[in-house]
C-alpha positions as CSV (number, residue, x, y, z in Angstrom):
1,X,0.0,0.0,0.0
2,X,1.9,3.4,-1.1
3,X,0.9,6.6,0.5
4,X,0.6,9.9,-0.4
5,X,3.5,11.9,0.0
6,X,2.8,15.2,-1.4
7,X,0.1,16.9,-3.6
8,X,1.0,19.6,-6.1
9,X,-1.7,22.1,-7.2
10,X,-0.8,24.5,-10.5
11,X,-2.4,27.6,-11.4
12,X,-1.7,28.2,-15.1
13,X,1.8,29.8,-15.5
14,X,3.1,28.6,-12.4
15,X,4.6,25.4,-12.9
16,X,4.0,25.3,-16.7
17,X,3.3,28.0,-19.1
18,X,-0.1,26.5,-20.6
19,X,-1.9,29.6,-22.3
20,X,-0.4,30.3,-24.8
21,X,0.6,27.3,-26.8
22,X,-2.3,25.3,-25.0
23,X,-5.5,27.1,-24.1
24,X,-4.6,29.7,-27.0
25,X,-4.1,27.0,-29.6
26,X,-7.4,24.9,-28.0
27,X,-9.5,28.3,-28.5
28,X,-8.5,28.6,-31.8
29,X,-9.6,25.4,-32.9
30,X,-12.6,24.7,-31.3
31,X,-13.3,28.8,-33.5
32,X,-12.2,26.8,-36.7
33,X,-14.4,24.0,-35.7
34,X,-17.5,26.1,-34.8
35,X,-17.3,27.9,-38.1
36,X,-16.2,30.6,-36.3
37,X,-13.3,33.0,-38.7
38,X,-11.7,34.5,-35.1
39,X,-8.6,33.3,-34.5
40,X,-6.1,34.4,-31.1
41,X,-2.7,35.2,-32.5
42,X,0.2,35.3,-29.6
43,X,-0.2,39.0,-29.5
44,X,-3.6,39.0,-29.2
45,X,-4.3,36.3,-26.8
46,X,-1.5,38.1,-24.4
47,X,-4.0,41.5,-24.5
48,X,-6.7,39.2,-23.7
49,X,-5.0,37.6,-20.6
50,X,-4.4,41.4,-19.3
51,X,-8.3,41.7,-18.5
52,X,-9.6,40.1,-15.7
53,X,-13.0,39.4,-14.5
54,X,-16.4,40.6,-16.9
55,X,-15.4,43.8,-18.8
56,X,-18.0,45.6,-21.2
57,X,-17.4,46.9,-24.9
């Protein structure tokens, strides 16, 4: 029987940079598969990641 020995939580960036080759690329494609012509470059998913919480336009 092992036991636990340590549990590791992550927020994204903290341990491994996920946004912007993961969530960015997994946004992009569910666009393409949705019929969607928006598409996150690097640039433009960084602005994005600058606002926080619910913003109005």
């Amino acid at each position: 029987m092992s036991h636990l020995k340590a549990i590791i939580f992550d927020v994204d960036g903290t341990l491994a940079e996920t946004e912007r080759d993961g969530h960015r690329l997994a946004f992009n494609q569910t666009f393409a598969e949705a019929g969607l012509d928006w598409y996150w470059s690097i640039e433009l998913y960084g602005e994005l990641l600058t606002v926080s919480g619910v913003r109005s336009v």
